[in-house]
Every structure is written in C-alpha cells, then in structure tokens.
C-alpha positions as CSV (number, residue, x, y, z in Angstrom):
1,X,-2.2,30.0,18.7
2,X,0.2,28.0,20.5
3,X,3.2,30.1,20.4
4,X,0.7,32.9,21.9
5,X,0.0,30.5,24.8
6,X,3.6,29.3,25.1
7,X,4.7,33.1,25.5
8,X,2.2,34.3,27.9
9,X,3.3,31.3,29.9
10,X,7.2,32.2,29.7
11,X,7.4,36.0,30.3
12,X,11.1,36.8,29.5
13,X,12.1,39.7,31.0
14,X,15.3,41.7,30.2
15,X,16.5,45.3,31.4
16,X,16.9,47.7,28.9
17,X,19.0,50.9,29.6
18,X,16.4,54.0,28.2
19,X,19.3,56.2,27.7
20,X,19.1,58.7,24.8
21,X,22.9,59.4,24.9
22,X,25.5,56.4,24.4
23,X,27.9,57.6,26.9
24,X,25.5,57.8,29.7
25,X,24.8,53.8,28.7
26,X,28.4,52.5,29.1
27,X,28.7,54.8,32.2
28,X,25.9,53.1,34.0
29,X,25.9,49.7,34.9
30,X,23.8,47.0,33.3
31,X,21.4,44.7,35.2
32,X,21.5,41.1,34.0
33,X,18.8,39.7,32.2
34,X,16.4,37.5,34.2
35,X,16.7,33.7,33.6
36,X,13.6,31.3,33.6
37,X,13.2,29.9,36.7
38,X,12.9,25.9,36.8
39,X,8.9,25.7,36.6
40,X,9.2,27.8,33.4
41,X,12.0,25.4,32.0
42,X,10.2,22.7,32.8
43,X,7.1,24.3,31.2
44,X,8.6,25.3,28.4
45,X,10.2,21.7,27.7
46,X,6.8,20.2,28.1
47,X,4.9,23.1,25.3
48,X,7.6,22.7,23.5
49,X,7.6,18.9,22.8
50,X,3.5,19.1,22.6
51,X,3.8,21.9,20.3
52,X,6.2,19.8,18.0
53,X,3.9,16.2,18.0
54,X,0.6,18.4,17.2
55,X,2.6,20.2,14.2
56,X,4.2,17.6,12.7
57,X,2.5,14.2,12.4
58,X,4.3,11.3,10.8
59,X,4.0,7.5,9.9
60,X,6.4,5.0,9.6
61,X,6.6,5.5,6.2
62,X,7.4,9.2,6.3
63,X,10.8,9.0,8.0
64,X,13.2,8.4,5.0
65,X,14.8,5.0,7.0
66,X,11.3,3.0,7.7
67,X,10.0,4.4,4.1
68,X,13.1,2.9,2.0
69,X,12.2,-0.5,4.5
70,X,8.6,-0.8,3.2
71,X,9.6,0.0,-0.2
72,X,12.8,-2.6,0.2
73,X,10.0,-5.3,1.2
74,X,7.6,-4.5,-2.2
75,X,10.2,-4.5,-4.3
76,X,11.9,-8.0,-2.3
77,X,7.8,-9.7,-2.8
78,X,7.8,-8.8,-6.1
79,X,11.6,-9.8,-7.0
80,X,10.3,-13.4,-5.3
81,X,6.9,-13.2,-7.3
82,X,9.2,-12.8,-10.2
83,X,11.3,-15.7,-9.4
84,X,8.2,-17.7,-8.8
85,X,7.3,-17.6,-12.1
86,X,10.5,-18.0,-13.8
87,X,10.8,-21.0,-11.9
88,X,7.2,-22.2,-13.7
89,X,8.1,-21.7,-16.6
90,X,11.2,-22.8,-16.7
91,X,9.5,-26.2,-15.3
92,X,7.4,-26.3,-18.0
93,X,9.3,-25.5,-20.5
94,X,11.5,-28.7,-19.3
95,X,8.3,-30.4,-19.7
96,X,7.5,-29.7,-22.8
97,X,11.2,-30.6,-23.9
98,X,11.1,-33.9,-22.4
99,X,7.5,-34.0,-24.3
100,X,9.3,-33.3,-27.7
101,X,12.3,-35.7,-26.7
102,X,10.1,-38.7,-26.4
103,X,8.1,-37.6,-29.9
104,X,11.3,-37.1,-31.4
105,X,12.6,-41.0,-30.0
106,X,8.9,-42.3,-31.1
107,X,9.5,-40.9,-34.5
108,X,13.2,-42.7,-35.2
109,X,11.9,-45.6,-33.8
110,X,8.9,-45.5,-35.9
111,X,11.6,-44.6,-38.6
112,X,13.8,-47.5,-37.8
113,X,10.8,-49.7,-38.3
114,X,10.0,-48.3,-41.6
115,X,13.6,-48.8,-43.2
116,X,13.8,-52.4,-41.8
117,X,10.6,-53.6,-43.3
118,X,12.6,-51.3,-46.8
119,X,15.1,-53.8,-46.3
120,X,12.9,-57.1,-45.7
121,X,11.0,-56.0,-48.9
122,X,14.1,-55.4,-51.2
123,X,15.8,-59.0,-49.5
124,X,12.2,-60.6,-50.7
125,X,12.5,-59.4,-54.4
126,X,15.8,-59.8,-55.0
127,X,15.4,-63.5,-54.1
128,X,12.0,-63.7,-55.9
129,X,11.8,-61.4,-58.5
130,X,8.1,-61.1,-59.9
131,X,7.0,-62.4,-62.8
132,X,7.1,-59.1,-64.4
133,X,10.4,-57.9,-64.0
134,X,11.9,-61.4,-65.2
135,X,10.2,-61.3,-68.0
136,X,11.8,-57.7,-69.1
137,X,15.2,-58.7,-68.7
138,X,15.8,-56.1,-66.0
139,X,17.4,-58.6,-63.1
C-alpha cells in the first residue's frame, strides 16, 4: 500500500525508442531519461525512511549488540548471585569447623582429665593396696 503511494508520488519517466527494426534504433538518437527533480528526492528520502520505521519495528533487545548486553548483564547477576552463595556457605562451613574444633579440644581435654585421675588412682593403690589384693599374694 505504501509502495503504491510512494510510486504515484515519484512518476519516473524514461524515453523509450518504439522502433520495430534495430537499425532504425541506433540510427536515431536517444533522449536521456528524466531525473527526479529535488522535491521528489526529497520526497522520496522522507517515504522512504517512514516506510522503513513502520515495516520494521525493533527493541533494544533485537539488535544483536544491545541483545548480547542484556543477556551479558543476566548472566553477570546471576554469576554474582552465585558467588553470593558460595561465599555463605563457605562461611558456614568455617563455622561449623571452628564448631567441631572446639568439640574436638573439649573432648582431649575432657580426655586429659580422665587419664590423670587413671594415673591418681593407679599412684593411690600401688601405695595402699586393698586389703584384698594383699591378701592373694598378687603385689
């Protein structure tokens, strides 16, 4: 519909020769073909770049440079999401290390404890044997 309007706008009009007979074509001279004028240049500059927005809408995100840019940023969010939560869980598996650390120092102390009151106990008989183990024979 456009393209009828543009070319009823912009009549083009070129000189044909009607002769039948090819040497009677190169024996006559040819006119030139007629140019557009300015106001039809100017005219057809104008349809032409009307005619081209109306056809072809875009976004952003259609032209291949902008639409690699919005998916650069997605994938850039979710690279930092990502991160984020490596970073939690890194922390708390740190805490829960440090967690298992102090358990682990509770339990040789507790440990510690246990085979020093072993020692008082086996210090204690051997300087008084009971009454039991005398009387067997076994000291």
């Amino acid at each position: 519909m456009a393209s009828s309007v543009l070319a009823q706008a912009l009549p083009i009009r070129c000189v044909r020769n009607a002769h039948s007979d090819p040497r009677e074509a190169h024996a006559t001279r040819h006119a030139p073909a007629a140019l557009p004028g300015r106001r039809n240049c100017l005219l057809l500059l104008t349809a032409a770049t009307a005619l081209n927005t109306l056809q072809m809408p875009s976004k952003a995100a259609d032209i291949p440079l902008f639409g690699l840019r919005q998916g650069l940023r997605k994938v850039e969010k979710k690279a930092e999401e990502l991160v984020k939560e490596g970073f939690e869980t890194v922390d708390k598996g740190v805490v829960a290390a440090e967690k298992g650390i102090e358990a682990a120092e509770k339990g040789f102390e507790a440990a510690e404890k246990g085979i020093e009151t072993a020692e008082k106990g086996i210090e204690t008989t051997r300087q008084n044997p009971p009454a039991s183990l005398v009387d067997n024979g076994v000291n």
